[in-house]
N, C-alpha and C positions, 0 to 999 in steps of 0.2 A: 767667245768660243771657249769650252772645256777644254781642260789638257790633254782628257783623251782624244778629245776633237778633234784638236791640235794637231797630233802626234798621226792619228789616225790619219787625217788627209795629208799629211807631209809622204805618208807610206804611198801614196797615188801618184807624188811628184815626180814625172818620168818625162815624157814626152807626147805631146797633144795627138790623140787618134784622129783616126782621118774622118773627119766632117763635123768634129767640134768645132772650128773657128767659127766665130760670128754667132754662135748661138744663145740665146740668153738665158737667162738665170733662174727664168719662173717656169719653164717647161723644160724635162728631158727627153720630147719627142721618144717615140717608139721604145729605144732600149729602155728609158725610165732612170735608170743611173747616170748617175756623172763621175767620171774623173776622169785624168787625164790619159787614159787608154780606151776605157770605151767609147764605142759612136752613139749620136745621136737616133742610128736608124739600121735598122739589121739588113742586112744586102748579103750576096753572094759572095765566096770567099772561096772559090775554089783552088785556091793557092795551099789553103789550108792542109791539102791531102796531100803536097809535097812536102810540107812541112813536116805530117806526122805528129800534128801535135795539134788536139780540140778539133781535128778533121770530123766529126760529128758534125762541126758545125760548119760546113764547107757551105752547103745549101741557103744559108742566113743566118749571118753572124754578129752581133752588136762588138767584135773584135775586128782586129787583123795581123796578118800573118806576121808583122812584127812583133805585136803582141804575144802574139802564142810562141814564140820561139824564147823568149825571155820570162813565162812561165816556167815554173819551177819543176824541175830540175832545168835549167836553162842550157838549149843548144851550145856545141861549144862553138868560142866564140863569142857567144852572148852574156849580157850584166843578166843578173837575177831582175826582175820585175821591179820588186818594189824596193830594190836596196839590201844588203849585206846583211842588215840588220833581221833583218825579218824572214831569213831564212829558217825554217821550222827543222832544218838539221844544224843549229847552230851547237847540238852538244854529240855533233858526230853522226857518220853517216848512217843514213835511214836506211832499213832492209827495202829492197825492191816492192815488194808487196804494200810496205806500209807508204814509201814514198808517191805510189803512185795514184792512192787518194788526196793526196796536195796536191798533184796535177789536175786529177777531174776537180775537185772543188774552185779552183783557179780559171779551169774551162768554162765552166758553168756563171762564176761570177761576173767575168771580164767578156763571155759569148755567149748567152744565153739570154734572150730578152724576155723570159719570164722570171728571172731574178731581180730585175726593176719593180715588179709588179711588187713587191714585199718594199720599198725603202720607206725609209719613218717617215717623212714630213710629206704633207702632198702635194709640196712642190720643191725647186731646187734650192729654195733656202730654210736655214730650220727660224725657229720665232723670234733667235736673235737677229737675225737676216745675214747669218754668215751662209754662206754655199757649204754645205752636209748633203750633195745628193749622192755620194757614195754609200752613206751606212743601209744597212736593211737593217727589218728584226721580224723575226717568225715565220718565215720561206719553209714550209712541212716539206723534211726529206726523208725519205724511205726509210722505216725503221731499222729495215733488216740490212738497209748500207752503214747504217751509223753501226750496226753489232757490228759489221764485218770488218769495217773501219778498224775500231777499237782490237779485233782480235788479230790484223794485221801486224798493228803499232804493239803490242799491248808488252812486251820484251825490248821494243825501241826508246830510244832515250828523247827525252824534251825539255825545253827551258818553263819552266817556272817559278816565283817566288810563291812562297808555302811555311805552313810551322817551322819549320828548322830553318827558313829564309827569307825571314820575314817582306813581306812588301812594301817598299821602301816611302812609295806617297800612298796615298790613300783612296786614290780614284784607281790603285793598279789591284785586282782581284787576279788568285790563283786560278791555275787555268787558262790564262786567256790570252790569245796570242797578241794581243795591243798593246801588254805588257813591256815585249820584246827589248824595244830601244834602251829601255831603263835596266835591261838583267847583265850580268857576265856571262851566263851560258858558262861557268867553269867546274871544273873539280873542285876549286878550292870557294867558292860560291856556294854550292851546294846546291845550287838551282838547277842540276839535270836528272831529272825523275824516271824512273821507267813510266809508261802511259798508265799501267795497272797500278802503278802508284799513287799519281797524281789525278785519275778519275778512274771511278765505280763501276762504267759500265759505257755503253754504246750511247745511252741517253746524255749521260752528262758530259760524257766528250763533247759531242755534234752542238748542245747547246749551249755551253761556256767556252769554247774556244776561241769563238767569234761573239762574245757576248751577245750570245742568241739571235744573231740574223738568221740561223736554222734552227727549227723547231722539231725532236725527232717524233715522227708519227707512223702509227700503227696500220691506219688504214689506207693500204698501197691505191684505190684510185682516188685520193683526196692529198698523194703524197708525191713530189716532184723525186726526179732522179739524178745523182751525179756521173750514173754510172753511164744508164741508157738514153742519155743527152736528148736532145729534142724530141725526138721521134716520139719517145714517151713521155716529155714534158707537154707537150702539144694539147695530149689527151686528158690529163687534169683537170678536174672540174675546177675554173678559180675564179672569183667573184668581182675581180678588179679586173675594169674596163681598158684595150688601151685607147691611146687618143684618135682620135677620129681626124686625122691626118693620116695623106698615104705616101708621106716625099717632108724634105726638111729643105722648108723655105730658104733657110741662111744658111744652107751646105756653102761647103766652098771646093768640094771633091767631088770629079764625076759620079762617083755611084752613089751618093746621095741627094744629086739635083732635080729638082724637081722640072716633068714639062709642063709648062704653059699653052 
Protein backbone atom coordinates (compact mmCIF):
# COMPACT_ATOMS: atom_id res chain seq x y z
CA UNK A 1 0.00 0.00 0.00
CA UNK A 2 1.16 3.74 -0.86
CA UNK A 3 1.57 6.24 1.93
CA UNK A 4 -0.93 8.04 0.47
CA UNK A 5 -2.90 5.02 0.62
CA UNK A 6 -2.09 4.71 3.76
CA UNK A 7 -2.86 7.77 5.16
CA UNK A 8 -5.97 8.01 3.12
CA UNK A 9 -7.93 4.91 4.47
CA UNK A 10 -6.65 5.62 8.07
CA UNK A 11 -9.03 9.11 7.28
CA UNK A 12 -12.07 6.35 7.05
CA UNK A 13 -11.13 4.68 10.36
CA UNK A 14 -14.36 5.66 12.38
CA UNK A 15 -16.90 3.24 13.06
CA UNK A 16 -18.37 0.44 10.88
CA UNK A 17 -21.84 1.66 8.98
CA UNK A 18 -24.77 -0.29 9.28
CA UNK A 19 -24.80 -3.35 6.95
CA UNK A 20 -21.06 -3.53 6.27
CA UNK A 21 -20.49 -6.56 8.58
CA UNK A 22 -19.90 -9.64 6.81
CA UNK A 23 -19.32 -8.31 3.60
CA UNK A 24 -16.59 -9.14 1.47
CA UNK A 25 -13.82 -7.61 -0.30
CA UNK A 26 -14.45 -8.15 -4.12
CA UNK A 27 -17.98 -6.43 -4.40
CA UNK A 28 -19.28 -3.09 -2.90
CA UNK A 29 -22.84 -3.96 -3.51
CA UNK A 30 -25.03 -1.08 -4.46
CA UNK A 31 -23.34 2.09 -2.92
CA UNK A 32 -19.95 0.95 -4.82
CA UNK A 33 -17.57 2.51 -2.00
CA UNK A 34 -16.07 1.09 0.98
CA UNK A 35 -15.25 2.34 4.14
CA UNK A 36 -15.99 2.47 7.32
CA UNK A 37 -19.21 4.76 7.21
CA UNK A 38 -20.64 3.86 4.14
CA UNK A 39 -23.37 0.99 3.59
CA UNK A 40 -23.20 -1.59 1.31
CA UNK A 41 -26.79 -0.69 -0.17
CA UNK A 42 -28.83 2.74 -0.24
CA UNK A 43 -32.11 2.28 1.80
CA UNK A 44 -34.35 4.84 3.44
CA UNK A 45 -32.95 7.22 6.04
CA UNK A 46 -35.66 9.31 7.07
CA UNK A 47 -34.07 10.17 10.24
CA UNK A 48 -32.08 12.22 8.17
CA UNK A 49 -34.46 15.14 7.96
CA UNK A 50 -34.30 15.33 11.77
CA UNK A 51 -30.90 15.63 11.59
CA UNK A 52 -30.79 18.30 9.13
CA UNK A 53 -27.86 17.28 7.71
CA UNK A 54 -27.60 15.42 3.87
CA UNK A 55 -31.54 15.28 4.42
CA UNK A 56 -31.65 15.19 0.41
CA UNK A 57 -30.84 11.93 0.95
CA UNK A 58 -33.60 10.94 3.43
CA UNK A 59 -35.30 8.76 0.41
CA UNK A 60 -31.97 6.47 -0.08
CA UNK A 61 -28.93 6.92 1.43
CA UNK A 62 -25.60 4.78 1.20
CA UNK A 63 -25.11 6.83 4.80
CA UNK A 64 -26.76 7.03 8.24
CA UNK A 65 -27.79 9.52 10.50
CA UNK A 66 -24.84 8.88 12.54
CA UNK A 67 -22.80 9.56 9.78
CA UNK A 68 -24.27 12.71 8.78
CA UNK A 69 -24.10 14.30 12.12
CA UNK A 70 -20.32 13.95 12.33
CA UNK A 71 -19.99 15.39 8.80
CA UNK A 72 -18.35 18.39 8.83
CA UNK A 73 -19.22 20.93 10.48
CA UNK A 74 -20.08 18.31 13.08
CA UNK A 75 -23.29 18.55 15.42
CA UNK A 76 -22.40 19.61 18.74
CA UNK A 77 -21.60 17.00 20.63
CA UNK A 78 -20.19 15.08 17.85
CA UNK A 79 -16.25 13.92 16.74
CA UNK A 80 -15.52 15.41 13.17
CA UNK A 81 -15.89 12.49 10.79
CA UNK A 82 -12.85 11.63 9.76
CA UNK A 83 -10.62 12.98 12.67
CA UNK A 84 -9.15 16.39 13.84
CA UNK A 85 -6.80 16.17 11.43
CA UNK A 86 -8.62 16.60 8.45
CA UNK A 87 -10.61 19.29 9.18
CA UNK A 88 -10.49 21.66 6.13
CA UNK A 89 -10.65 24.71 8.73
CA UNK A 90 -7.71 23.68 10.33
CA UNK A 91 -6.09 27.45 9.63
CA UNK A 92 -9.25 29.09 11.22
CA UNK A 93 -12.64 29.27 10.87
CA UNK A 94 -14.40 29.05 7.52
CA UNK A 95 -16.96 31.82 6.33
CA UNK A 96 -20.52 30.11 6.47
CA UNK A 97 -20.83 30.29 2.63
CA UNK A 98 -17.61 28.74 2.08
CA UNK A 99 -17.99 26.12 4.88
CA UNK A 100 -20.95 24.71 3.70
CA UNK A 101 -19.63 23.21 0.46
CA UNK A 102 -17.55 20.69 2.79
CA UNK A 103 -20.76 19.81 3.91
CA UNK A 104 -22.38 19.00 0.52
CA UNK A 105 -19.24 17.41 -0.74
CA UNK A 106 -19.19 15.08 2.35
CA UNK A 107 -23.00 14.51 1.69
CA UNK A 108 -22.66 13.43 -1.50
CA UNK A 109 -19.49 11.09 -0.74
CA UNK A 110 -20.54 9.27 2.35
CA UNK A 111 -24.63 9.33 0.73
CA UNK A 112 -24.97 9.36 -2.61
CA UNK A 113 -24.60 5.98 -4.47
CA UNK A 114 -23.69 7.41 -7.58
CA UNK A 115 -20.38 8.45 -6.18
CA UNK A 116 -19.22 4.68 -6.09
CA UNK A 117 -19.91 4.50 -9.74
CA UNK A 118 -16.49 6.67 -10.22
CA UNK A 119 -14.00 4.41 -7.68
CA UNK A 120 -10.54 3.37 -9.39
CA UNK A 121 -10.30 -0.29 -9.13
CA UNK A 122 -13.22 -2.47 -10.25
CA UNK A 123 -13.49 -4.11 -7.40
CA UNK A 124 -12.76 -3.68 -3.51
CA UNK A 125 -9.13 -4.27 -3.73
CA UNK A 126 -6.71 -2.39 -5.78
CA UNK A 127 -3.91 -4.78 -7.77
CA UNK A 128 -1.80 -4.99 -4.78
CA UNK A 129 -4.85 -6.53 -3.06
CA UNK A 130 -4.92 -4.24 -0.34
CA UNK A 131 -8.88 -2.84 0.26
CA UNK A 132 -8.79 0.86 -1.73
CA UNK A 133 -12.58 0.80 -2.14
CA UNK A 134 -12.76 4.33 -0.91
CA UNK A 135 -10.79 6.39 -3.48
CA UNK A 136 -12.75 7.64 -6.78
CA UNK A 137 -11.13 9.60 -9.49
CA UNK A 138 -13.13 11.54 -12.29
CA UNK A 139 -17.02 11.85 -10.79
CA UNK A 140 -17.81 15.23 -13.49
CA UNK A 141 -19.29 17.87 -11.02
CA UNK A 142 -21.04 20.82 -12.13
CA UNK A 143 -18.79 23.38 -13.43
CA UNK A 144 -20.55 26.26 -12.27
CA UNK A 145 -20.58 24.57 -8.45
CA UNK A 146 -16.81 24.28 -8.66
CA UNK A 147 -16.82 28.40 -9.68
CA UNK A 148 -19.23 29.03 -7.02
CA UNK A 149 -17.14 26.96 -4.73
CA UNK A 150 -14.00 28.74 -5.19
CA UNK A 151 -15.66 32.34 -5.00
CA UNK A 152 -17.25 31.35 -1.66
CA UNK A 153 -13.72 30.13 -0.17
CA UNK A 154 -11.68 32.43 -2.34
CA UNK A 155 -10.90 35.08 0.91
CA UNK A 156 -10.92 31.87 3.40
CA UNK A 157 -7.89 30.56 4.65
CA UNK A 158 -6.53 26.67 3.84
CA UNK A 159 -3.69 24.20 4.78
CA UNK A 160 -1.30 23.54 2.17
CA UNK A 161 2.37 22.96 1.62
CA UNK A 162 3.40 25.16 -1.54
CA UNK A 163 6.81 27.17 -2.74
CA UNK A 164 7.27 29.09 0.55
CA UNK A 165 6.47 25.50 2.12
CA UNK A 166 7.72 23.18 0.73
CA UNK A 167 6.27 19.50 0.85
CA UNK A 168 7.83 17.57 3.02
CA UNK A 169 7.64 13.62 1.33
CA UNK A 170 7.21 13.49 -2.01
CA UNK A 171 3.83 11.70 -2.72
CA UNK A 172 2.37 14.97 -0.68
CA UNK A 173 1.27 17.50 -3.81
CA UNK A 174 -0.07 21.22 -3.14
CA UNK A 175 -3.55 21.52 -2.96
CA UNK A 176 -4.60 18.49 -1.89
CA UNK A 177 -6.32 17.74 1.09
CA UNK A 178 -4.61 14.04 1.76
CA UNK A 179 -1.80 16.24 2.58
CA UNK A 180 -3.51 17.18 5.80
CA UNK A 181 -1.94 14.81 8.57
CA UNK A 182 1.68 15.65 7.56
CA UNK A 183 1.01 20.03 7.62
CA UNK A 184 0.92 22.30 10.86
CA UNK A 185 -1.82 24.29 9.66
CA UNK A 186 0.32 27.30 11.45
CA UNK A 187 1.28 30.84 11.10
CA UNK A 188 4.56 30.19 11.75
CA UNK A 189 4.36 27.15 9.03
CA UNK A 190 3.39 29.14 6.40
CA UNK A 191 1.10 26.54 5.12
CA UNK A 192 -2.42 28.66 5.49
CA UNK A 193 -3.10 30.12 2.04
CA UNK A 194 -6.12 32.27 1.15
CA UNK A 195 -7.94 29.63 -1.59
CA UNK A 196 -7.06 32.56 -4.39
CA UNK A 197 -3.94 31.82 -3.56
CA UNK A 198 -3.23 28.48 -3.47
CA UNK A 199 -5.66 27.74 -6.72
CA UNK A 200 -6.41 29.53 -10.12
CA UNK A 201 -9.67 29.09 -10.36
CA UNK A 202 -12.93 26.77 -9.78
CA UNK A 203 -11.42 24.10 -12.13
CA UNK A 204 -8.32 23.52 -10.23
CA UNK A 205 -9.88 23.70 -6.78
CA UNK A 206 -12.56 20.82 -7.47
CA UNK A 207 -9.88 18.72 -9.17
CA UNK A 208 -6.71 18.81 -6.97
CA UNK A 209 -8.13 18.93 -3.71
CA UNK A 210 -9.20 15.45 -3.66
CA UNK A 211 -6.65 14.32 -6.18
CA UNK A 212 -9.22 14.31 -8.86
CA UNK A 213 -11.92 12.02 -7.62
CA UNK A 214 -13.89 15.23 -9.17
CA UNK A 215 -13.59 16.21 -12.60
CA UNK A 216 -15.00 19.93 -13.19
CA UNK A 217 -17.20 19.69 -16.31
CA UNK A 218 -18.96 22.16 -18.47
CA UNK A 219 -21.63 20.28 -19.73
CA UNK A 220 -24.46 20.34 -16.85
CA UNK A 221 -26.53 17.07 -18.26
CA UNK A 222 -23.32 14.76 -18.40
CA UNK A 223 -22.36 16.62 -14.82
CA UNK A 224 -23.43 15.28 -11.24
CA UNK A 225 -24.30 17.77 -8.42
CA UNK A 226 -23.27 18.60 -4.81
CA UNK A 227 -25.66 20.94 -4.43
CA UNK A 228 -29.10 19.49 -5.97
CA UNK A 229 -28.25 15.88 -4.43
CA UNK A 230 -29.98 13.15 -5.88
CA UNK A 231 -32.91 14.33 -7.44
CA UNK A 232 -30.50 15.71 -10.08
CA UNK A 233 -27.90 13.09 -9.85
CA UNK A 234 -30.42 10.48 -10.74
CA UNK A 235 -30.93 12.17 -14.15
CA UNK A 236 -27.21 11.91 -15.35
CA UNK A 237 -26.58 10.28 -18.22
CA UNK A 238 -23.64 7.68 -16.74
CA UNK A 239 -22.26 4.80 -18.29
CA UNK A 240 -21.44 2.42 -15.38
CA UNK A 241 -23.79 -0.21 -14.52
CA UNK A 242 -24.82 -1.02 -11.01
CA UNK A 243 -24.80 -4.52 -9.92
CA UNK A 244 -27.72 -6.50 -10.58
CA UNK A 245 -28.44 -7.41 -6.99
CA UNK A 246 -31.63 -5.79 -5.39
CA UNK A 247 -30.64 -6.73 -1.29
CA UNK A 248 -27.15 -7.49 0.32
CA UNK A 249 -26.93 -11.11 1.02
CA UNK A 250 -24.43 -10.63 4.25
CA UNK A 251 -26.36 -7.53 5.72
CA UNK A 252 -26.31 -8.14 9.11
CA UNK A 253 -28.98 -4.97 9.66
CA UNK A 254 -32.58 -4.87 9.15
CA UNK A 255 -32.74 -2.52 6.30
CA UNK A 256 -30.39 -4.28 4.31
CA UNK A 257 -31.65 -7.82 4.51
CA UNK A 258 -32.48 -9.48 2.04
CA UNK A 259 -36.32 -11.62 1.56
CA UNK A 260 -36.09 -14.93 0.66
Amino acid sequence: MTVVAAIAAALLLVHPAVGEAGSNLTTCGECHLRNDHTKDFSTAHPELLQVGRCDAYADGSCCTAETARKIFPPLEGQEVLYGEEWRPDRCGDLSPACARWFTLEECLYECDLHAGLFRVHENCLNPDGDPEAWRMFGMPIKASECDQWYEDCRDDLFCSCHGDAPCRESWMTPGSLFSFPELECSTESGECLKFSELYADGKEMCEKMWDYAFKYEENDDAAYSFMLGPEWNEMVDHKVEFPQVSCNPNATSSDDQCEF
